[in-house]
C-alpha positions as CSV (number, residue, x, y, z in Angstrom):
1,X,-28.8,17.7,168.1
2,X,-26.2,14.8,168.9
3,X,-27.3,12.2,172.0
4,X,-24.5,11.6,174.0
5,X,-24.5,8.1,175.1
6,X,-21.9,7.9,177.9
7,X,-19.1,6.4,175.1
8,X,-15.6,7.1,175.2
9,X,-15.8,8.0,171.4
10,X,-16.4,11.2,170.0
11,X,-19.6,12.0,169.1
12,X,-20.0,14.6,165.4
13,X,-22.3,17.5,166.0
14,X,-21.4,18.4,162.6
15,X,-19.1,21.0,160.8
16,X,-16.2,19.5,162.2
17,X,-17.2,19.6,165.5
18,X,-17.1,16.8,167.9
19,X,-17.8,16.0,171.4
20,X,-16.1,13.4,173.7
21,X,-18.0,12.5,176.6
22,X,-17.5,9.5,178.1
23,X,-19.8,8.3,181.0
24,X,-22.4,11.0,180.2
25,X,-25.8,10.7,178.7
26,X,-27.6,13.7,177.2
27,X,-27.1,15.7,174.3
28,X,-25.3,18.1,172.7
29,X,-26.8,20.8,170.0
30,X,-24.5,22.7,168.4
31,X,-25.9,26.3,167.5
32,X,-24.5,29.5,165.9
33,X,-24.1,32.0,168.5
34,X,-27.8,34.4,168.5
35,X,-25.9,38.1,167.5
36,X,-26.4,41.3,170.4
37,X,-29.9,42.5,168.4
38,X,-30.9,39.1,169.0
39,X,-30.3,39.2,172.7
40,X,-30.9,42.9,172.6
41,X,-34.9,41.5,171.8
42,X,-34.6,38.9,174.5
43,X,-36.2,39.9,177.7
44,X,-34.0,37.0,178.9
45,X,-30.5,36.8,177.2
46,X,-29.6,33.3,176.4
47,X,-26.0,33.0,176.4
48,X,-24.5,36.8,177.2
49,X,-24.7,40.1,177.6
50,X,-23.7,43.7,176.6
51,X,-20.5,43.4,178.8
52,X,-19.3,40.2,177.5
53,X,-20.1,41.0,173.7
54,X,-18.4,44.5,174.1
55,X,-15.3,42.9,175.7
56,X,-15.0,40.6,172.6
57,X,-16.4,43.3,169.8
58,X,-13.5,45.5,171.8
59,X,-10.6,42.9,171.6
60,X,-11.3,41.8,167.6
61,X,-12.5,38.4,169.4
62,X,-15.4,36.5,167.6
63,X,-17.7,33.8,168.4
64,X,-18.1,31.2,165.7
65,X,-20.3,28.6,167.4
66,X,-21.7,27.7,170.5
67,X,-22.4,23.8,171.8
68,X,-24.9,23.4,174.3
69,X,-24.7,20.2,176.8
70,X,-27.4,18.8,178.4
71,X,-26.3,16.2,180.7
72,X,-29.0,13.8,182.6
73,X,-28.9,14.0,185.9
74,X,-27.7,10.8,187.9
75,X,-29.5,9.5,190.6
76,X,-27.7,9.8,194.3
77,X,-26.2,5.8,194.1
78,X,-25.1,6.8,190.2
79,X,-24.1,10.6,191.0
80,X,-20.3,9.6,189.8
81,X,-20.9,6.8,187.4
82,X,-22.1,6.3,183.7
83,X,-23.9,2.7,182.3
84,X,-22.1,-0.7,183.0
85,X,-19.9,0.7,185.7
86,X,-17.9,2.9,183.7
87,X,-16.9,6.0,185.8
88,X,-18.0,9.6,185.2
89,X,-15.6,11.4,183.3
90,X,-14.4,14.2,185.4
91,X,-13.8,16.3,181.6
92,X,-15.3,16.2,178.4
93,X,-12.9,16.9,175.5
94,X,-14.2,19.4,172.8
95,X,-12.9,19.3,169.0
96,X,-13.4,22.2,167.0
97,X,-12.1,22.9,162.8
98,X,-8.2,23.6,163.1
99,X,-8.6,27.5,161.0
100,X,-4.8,27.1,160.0
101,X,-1.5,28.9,161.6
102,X,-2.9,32.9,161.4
103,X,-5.9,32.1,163.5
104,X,-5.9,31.5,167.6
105,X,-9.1,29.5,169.2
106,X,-10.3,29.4,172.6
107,X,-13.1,28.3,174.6
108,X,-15.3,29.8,177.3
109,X,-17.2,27.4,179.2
110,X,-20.3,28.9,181.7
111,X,-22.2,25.8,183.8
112,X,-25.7,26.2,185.6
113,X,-23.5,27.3,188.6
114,X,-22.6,30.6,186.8
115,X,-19.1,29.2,187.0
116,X,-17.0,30.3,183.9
117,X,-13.7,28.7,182.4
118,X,-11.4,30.1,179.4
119,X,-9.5,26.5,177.7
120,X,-7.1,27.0,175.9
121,X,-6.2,24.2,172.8
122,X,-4.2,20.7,174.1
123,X,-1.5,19.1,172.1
124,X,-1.1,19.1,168.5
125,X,-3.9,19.3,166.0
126,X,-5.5,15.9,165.4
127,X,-6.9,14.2,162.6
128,X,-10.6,14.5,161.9
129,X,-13.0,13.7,164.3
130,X,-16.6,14.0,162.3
131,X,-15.1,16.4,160.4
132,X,-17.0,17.0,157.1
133,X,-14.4,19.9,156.2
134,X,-12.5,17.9,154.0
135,X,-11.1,16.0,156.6
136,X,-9.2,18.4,157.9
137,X,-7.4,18.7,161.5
138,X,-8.9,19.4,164.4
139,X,-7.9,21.1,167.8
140,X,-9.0,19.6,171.1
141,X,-10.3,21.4,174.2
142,X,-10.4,19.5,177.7
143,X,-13.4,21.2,179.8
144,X,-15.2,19.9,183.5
145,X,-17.9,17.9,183.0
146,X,-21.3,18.8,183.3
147,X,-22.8,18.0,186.8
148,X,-26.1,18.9,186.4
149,X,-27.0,20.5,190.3
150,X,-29.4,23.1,191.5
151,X,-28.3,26.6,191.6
152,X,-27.1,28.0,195.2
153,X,-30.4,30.3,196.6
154,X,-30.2,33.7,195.7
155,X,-27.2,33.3,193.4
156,X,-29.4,32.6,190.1
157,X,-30.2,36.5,189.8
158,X,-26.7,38.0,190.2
159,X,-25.3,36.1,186.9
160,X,-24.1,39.4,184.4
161,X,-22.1,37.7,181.6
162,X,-24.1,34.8,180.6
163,X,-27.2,33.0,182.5
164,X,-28.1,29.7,181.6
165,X,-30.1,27.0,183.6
166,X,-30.2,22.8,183.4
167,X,-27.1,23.1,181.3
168,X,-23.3,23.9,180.3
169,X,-22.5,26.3,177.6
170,X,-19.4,26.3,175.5
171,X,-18.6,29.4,173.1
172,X,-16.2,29.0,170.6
173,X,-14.2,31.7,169.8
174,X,-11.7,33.1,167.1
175,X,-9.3,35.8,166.5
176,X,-6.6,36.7,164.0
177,X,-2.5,36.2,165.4
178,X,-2.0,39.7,164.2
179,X,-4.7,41.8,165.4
180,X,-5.3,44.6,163.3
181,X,-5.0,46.9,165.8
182,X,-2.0,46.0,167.7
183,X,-0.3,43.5,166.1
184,X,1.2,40.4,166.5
185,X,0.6,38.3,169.5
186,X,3.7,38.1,171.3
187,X,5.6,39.4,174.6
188,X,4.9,43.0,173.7
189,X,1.2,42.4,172.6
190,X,0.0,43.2,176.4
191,X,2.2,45.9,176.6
192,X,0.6,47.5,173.5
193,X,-2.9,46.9,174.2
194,X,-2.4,49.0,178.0
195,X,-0.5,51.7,175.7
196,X,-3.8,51.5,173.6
197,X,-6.7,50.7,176.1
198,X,-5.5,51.3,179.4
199,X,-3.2,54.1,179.1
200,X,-0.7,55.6,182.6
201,X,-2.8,58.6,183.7
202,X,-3.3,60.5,187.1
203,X,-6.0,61.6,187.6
204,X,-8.9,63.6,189.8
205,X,-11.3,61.4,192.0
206,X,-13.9,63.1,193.3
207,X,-17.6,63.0,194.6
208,X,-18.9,63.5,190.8
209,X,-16.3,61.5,188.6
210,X,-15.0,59.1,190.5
211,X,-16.8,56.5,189.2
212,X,-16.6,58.0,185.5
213,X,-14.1,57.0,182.8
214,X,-11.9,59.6,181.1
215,X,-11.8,62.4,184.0
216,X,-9.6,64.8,184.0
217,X,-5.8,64.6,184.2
218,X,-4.0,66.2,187.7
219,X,-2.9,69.5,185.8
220,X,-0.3,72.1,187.3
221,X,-3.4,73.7,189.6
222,X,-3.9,70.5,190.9
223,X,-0.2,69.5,192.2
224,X,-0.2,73.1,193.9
225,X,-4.0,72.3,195.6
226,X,-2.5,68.5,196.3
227,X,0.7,70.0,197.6
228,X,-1.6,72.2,200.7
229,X,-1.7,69.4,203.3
230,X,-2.2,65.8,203.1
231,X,-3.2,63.9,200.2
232,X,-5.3,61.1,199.7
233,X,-4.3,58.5,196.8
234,X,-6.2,55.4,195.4
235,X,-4.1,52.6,193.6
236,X,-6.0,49.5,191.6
237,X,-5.6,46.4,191.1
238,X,-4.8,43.5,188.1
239,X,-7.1,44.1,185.4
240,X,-9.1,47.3,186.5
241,X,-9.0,50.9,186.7
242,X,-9.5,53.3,189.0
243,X,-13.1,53.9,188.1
244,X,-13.6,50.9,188.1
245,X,-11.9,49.1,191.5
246,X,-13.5,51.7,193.4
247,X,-16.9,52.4,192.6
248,X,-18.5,50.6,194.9
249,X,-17.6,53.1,197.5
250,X,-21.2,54.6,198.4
251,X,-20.9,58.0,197.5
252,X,-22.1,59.6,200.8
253,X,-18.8,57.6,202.0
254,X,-16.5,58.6,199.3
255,X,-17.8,62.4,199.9
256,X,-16.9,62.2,203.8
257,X,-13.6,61.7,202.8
258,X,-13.0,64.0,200.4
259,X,-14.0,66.6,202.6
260,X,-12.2,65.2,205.4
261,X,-9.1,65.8,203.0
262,X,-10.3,68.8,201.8
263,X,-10.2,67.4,198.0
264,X,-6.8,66.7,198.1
265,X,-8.0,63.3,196.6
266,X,-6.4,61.6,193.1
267,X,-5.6,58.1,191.7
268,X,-3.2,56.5,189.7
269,X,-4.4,54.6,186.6
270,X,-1.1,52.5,185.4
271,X,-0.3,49.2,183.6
272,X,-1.3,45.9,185.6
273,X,-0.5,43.1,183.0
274,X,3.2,43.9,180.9
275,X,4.6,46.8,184.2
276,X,6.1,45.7,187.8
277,X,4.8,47.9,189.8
278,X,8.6,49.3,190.2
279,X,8.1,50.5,186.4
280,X,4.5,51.9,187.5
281,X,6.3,53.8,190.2
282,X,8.8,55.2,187.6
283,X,6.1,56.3,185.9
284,X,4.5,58.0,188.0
285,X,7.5,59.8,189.7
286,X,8.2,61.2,186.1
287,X,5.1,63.0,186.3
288,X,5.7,65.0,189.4
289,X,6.8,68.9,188.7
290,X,9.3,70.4,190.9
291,X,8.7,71.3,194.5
292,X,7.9,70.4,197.9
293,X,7.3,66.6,198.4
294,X,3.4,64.9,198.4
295,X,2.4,64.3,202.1
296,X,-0.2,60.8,201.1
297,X,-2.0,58.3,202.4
298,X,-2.7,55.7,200.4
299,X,-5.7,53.4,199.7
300,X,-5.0,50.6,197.3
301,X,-6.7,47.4,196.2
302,X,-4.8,43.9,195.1
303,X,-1.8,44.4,193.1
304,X,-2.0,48.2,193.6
305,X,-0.8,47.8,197.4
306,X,3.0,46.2,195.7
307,X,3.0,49.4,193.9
308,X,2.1,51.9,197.0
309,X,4.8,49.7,198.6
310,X,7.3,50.5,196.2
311,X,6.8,53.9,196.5
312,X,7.3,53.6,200.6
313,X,9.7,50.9,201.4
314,X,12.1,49.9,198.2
315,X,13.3,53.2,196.3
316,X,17.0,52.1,196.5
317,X,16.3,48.3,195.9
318,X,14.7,49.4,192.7
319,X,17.2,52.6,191.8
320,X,13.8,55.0,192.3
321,X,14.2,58.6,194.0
322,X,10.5,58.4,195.4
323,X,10.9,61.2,197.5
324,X,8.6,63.5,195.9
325,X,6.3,61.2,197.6
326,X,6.2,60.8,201.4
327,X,3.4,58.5,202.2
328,X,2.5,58.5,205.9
329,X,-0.4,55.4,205.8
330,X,-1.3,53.0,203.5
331,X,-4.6,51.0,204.0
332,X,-4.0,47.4,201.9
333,X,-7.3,45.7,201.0
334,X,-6.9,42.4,199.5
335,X,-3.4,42.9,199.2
336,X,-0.6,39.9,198.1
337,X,1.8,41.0,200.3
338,X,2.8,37.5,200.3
339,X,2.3,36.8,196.6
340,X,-0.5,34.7,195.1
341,X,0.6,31.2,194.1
342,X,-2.4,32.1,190.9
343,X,0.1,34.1,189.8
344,X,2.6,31.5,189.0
345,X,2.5,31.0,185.4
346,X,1.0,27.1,185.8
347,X,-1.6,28.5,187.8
348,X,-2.1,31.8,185.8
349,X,-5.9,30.4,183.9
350,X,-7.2,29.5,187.0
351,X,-6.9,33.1,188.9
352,X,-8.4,34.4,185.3
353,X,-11.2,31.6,185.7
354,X,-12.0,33.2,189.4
355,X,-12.2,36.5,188.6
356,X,-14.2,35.7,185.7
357,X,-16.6,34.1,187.3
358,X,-16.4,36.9,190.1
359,X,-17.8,39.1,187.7
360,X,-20.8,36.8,186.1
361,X,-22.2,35.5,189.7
362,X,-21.5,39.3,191.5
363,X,-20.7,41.9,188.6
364,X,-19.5,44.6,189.9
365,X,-17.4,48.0,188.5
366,X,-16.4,48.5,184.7
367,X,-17.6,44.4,184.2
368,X,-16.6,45.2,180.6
369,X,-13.1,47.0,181.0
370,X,-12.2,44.0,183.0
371,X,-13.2,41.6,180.9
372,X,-10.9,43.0,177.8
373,X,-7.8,43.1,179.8
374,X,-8.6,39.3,180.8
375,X,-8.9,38.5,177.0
376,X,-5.9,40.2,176.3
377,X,-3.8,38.1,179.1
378,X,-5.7,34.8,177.7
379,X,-4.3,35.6,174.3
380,X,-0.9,36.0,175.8
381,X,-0.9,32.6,177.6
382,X,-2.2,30.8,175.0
383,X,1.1,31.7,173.2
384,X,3.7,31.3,175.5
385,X,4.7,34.9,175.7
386,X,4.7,35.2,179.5
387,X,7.3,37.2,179.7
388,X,5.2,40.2,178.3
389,X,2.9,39.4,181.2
390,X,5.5,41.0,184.2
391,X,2.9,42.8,186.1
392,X,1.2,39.1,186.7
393,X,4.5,37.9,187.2
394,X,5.5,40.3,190.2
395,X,2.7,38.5,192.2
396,X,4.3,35.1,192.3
397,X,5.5,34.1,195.9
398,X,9.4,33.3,195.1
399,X,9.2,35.6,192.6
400,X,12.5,38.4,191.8
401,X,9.8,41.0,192.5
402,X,8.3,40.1,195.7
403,X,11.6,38.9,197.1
404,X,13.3,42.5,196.3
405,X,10.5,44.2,197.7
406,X,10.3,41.8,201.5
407,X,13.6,42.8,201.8
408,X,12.4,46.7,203.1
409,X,11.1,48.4,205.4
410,X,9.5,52.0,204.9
411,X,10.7,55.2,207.2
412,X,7.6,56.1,209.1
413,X,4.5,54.4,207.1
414,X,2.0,53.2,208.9
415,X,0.5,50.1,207.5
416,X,-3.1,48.9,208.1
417,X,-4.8,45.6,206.1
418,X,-8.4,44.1,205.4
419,X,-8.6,40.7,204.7
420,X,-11.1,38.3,203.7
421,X,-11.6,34.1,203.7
422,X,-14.3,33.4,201.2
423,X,-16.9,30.6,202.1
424,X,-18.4,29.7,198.9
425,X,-22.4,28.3,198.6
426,X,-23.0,27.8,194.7
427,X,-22.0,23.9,194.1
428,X,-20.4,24.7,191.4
429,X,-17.9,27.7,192.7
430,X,-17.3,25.4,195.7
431,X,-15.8,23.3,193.1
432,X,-13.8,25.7,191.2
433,X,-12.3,26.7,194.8
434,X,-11.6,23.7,195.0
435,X,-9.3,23.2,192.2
436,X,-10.2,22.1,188.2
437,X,-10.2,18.9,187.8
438,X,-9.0,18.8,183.8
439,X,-5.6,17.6,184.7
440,X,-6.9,14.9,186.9
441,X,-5.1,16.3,190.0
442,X,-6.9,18.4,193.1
443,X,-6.0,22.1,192.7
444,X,-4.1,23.0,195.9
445,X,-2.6,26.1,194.9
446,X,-3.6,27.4,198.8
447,X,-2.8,24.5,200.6
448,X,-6.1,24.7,202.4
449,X,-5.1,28.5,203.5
450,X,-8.6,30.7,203.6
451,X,-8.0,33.5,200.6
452,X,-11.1,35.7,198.6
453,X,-10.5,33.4,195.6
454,X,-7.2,35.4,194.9
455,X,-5.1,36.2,197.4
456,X,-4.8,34.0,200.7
457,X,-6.4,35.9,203.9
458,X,-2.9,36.0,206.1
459,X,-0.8,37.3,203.3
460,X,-2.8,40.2,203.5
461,X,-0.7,40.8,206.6
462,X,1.5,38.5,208.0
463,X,5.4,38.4,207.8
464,X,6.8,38.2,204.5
465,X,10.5,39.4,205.6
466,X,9.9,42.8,205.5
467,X,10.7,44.7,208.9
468,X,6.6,46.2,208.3
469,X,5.5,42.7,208.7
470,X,3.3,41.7,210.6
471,X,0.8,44.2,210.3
472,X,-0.6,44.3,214.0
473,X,-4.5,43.0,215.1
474,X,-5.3,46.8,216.1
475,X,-4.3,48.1,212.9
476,X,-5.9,44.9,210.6
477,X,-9.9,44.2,210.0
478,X,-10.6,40.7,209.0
479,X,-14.0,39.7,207.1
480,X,-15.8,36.8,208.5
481,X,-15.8,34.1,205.9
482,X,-19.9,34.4,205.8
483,X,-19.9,37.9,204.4
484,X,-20.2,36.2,201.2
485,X,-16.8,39.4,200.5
486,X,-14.3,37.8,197.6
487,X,-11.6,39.8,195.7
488,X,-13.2,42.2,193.6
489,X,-16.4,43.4,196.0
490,X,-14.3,44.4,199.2
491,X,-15.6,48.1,199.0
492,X,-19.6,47.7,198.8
493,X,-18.8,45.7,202.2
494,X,-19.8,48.7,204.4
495,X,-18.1,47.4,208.2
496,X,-14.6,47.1,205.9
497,X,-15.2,50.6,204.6
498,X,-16.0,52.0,207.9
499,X,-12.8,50.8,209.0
500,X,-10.9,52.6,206.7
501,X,-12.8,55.7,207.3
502,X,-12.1,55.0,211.3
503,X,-8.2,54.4,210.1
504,X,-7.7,57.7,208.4
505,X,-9.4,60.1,210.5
């Protein structure tokens, strides 16, 4: 175990590990990570869980070491300061063993707060810093400091990826350039891994699978039964599935309207990182067999609502014949009908960061799913290949996508919206809303606009230059900022679900 003394020199914690933290005092222990029979005998996992391990065991992603930082907490008068006047440092930089050209590193960093950061490597590698590897080069990682800070009430107990208390965590982890699987990291690795992992399908959703993985596909039965009156489709969101986006529905809900639509219920798995949703709605249009048109209505979460909007306003625009497919209402929840400036590619980690740390303080749906297709886009990032990431990209603001797509307006859709302005309590998530501070420059990627850690609350609805825009106040339910509602846990939040109910009847 290395004591941290506050200097602005790196301090070895041996192996070629290092640790620069100036203005803290502590200490630092750096520990091979305890394997998932370790934990498995834990009645109290240290440092993860079965979802975080699967999503790395899943994603040929391993975890070499883990550093442990104990920072001392400062009294009120010294809260921001280290010995002799020095300031706190508002980052603490992390070198690790440079593993040569065929290997990619990152870092995920969890505080006391349950807050959770991916850091990607900094510059070039450097020369050795306490390296006892031969003296071989290193590659930095700049991470928040510590600020030691009691955990929000209530909070502790909800952590599902990795629960730690008095203390920040930093896992080191590894993976080869060409996965075995897949291939090469580059602008078609995402597009591979969704072929692979997260395949197109369409698929039944009903009382006793809709929360299941690998249900059945719509066969030619199913068209003709969807075909006898109107239809009810769900469209996800970035990063999920089906299954997984909505399974927070309470099932006596879910069955209500079923019924109500006599079964005439289905949902659309497609690709959320390397599609637009104008490719999703190819797709999709491909699959329908001759005959009368779909009569739908349409409940979609996040990214899935740009997709159920393609289908209903843009078919020209985008050179689609959607008109197997006449959609009569779409209820948008959570929607970036206005684009999400964490879509941008500078802003990209942080909306990863949020939903990340969505799921360890409130896990919710297929945690693990999730979490692959967030290590997936990571690896994509951290090698410039953005332009395999166009699914992301159709959520930027000024974006080609969104500006095709605010240029329509659909022929007899009736829009309705929820929306939600997230008030967080944990310290630590208040800060991460805030904005990272590893750049040395407040995050104000919403301009002080209330949003549910993703997607700001009025471009859920407001006008966006499409002639559907605004959505009106009858047709629009707005969560009160103290229903503790972010991005990914709008349907367990029964007063929005009874407003959708109350909307489609």
């Amino acid at each position: 175990m290395a004591t941290l003394t506050g200097s602005t020199q790196p301090i070895p914690l041996g192996e070629g590990y290092a640790l620069r933290a100036p203005g803290i005092r502590g200490a630092a222990d750096l520990q091979r990570p305890s394997t998932p029979a370790d934990r498995a005998r834990s009645r109290a996992p240290r440092d993860g869980t079965t979802a975080l391990d699967e999503a790395l065991q899943a994603t040929n992603v391993t975890e070499v070491r883990e550093i442990e930082v104990a920072a001392t907490p400062s009294g009120p008068a010294a809260a921001t300061r280290g010995t002799r006047g020095e300031e706190r440092a508002e980052t603490i930089e992390l070198q690790v063993p440079d593993l040569g050209p065929e290997t990619g590193q990152l870092v995920l960093a969890a505080d006391e707060s349950g807050v959770m950061t991916w850091h990607l490597p900094v510059g070039g590698a450097a020369g050795p810093a306490g390296a006892t590897r031969g003296g071989g080069a290193v590659k930095r990682f700049v991470i928040p400091a510590p600020q030691p800070a009691a955990p929000a009430p209530g909070e502790t107990g909800k952590r599902g990826l990795i629960g730690i208390a008095g203390r920040q965590l930093l896992k080191v982890l590894v993976y080869l350039l060409v996965d075995p699987a897949i291939g090469a990291v580059s602008e078609m690795f995402a597009e591979r891994w969704e072929e692979r992992s997260r395949p197109y399908s369409v698929r039944t959703f009903a009382p006793d699978n809709f929360t299941a993985p690998g249900a059945g596909a719509i066969g030619p039965s199913d068209w003709a039964r969807l075909r006898g009156g109107r239809a009810l489709l769900f469209i996800h969101g970035t990063f999920s599935t089906a299954h997984g986006a909505f399974s927070q529905i309470e099932p006596g809900a879910f069955k209500a309207l079923f019924d109500r639509y006599e079964g005439r219920v289905f949902a659309f798995n497609h690709f959320t990182l390397s599609h637009d949703p104008r490719r999703n709605v190819e797709w999709l249009v491909a699959q329908l067999p001759a005959g009368s048109p779909l009569d739908l209505d349409v409940i979609c979460h996040s990214r899935g609502g740009l997709v159920a909007r393609t289908i209903a306003e843009q078919p020209s625009v985008f050179g689609l014949d959607t008109s197997p497919l006449q959609v009569r209402r779409i209820v948008f929840v959570g929607v970036p009908n206005n684009g999400t400036m964490l879509a941008h590619p500078d802003h990209m980690v942080k909306m990863i960061d949020r939903l990340t740390t969505a799921l360890n303080l409130f896990p919710t749906g297929a945690v693990t799913e999730i979490l692959e297709a967030i290590i997936t886009a990571v690896k994509v990032i951290g090698h410039g290949a953005l332009r395999g990431l166009q699914g992301l990209a159709s959520m930027q603001p000024e974006g080609e996508f969104l500006k095709k797509l605010n240029q329509g307006t659909p022929a007899g859709t009736g829009y309705y919206a929820i929306a939600a302005d997230y008030e967080p309590t944990a310290p630590g998530l208040r800060a991460l809303v805030a904005g990272s501070l590893a750049d040395g420059v407040l995050d104000r990627v919403f301009e002080g606009t209330g949003n549910d850690l993703v997607v700001p609350e009025p471009g859920v609805y407001s006008a966006n230059g499409s002639g559907a825009f605004p959505i009106p106040d009858e047709r629009l339910f707005r969560v009160k900022n103290d229903a503790g509602v972010i991005h990914t846990t709008f349907f367990g939040h029964a007063p929005a679900w009874r407003k959708v109910a109350e909307w489609l009847a």
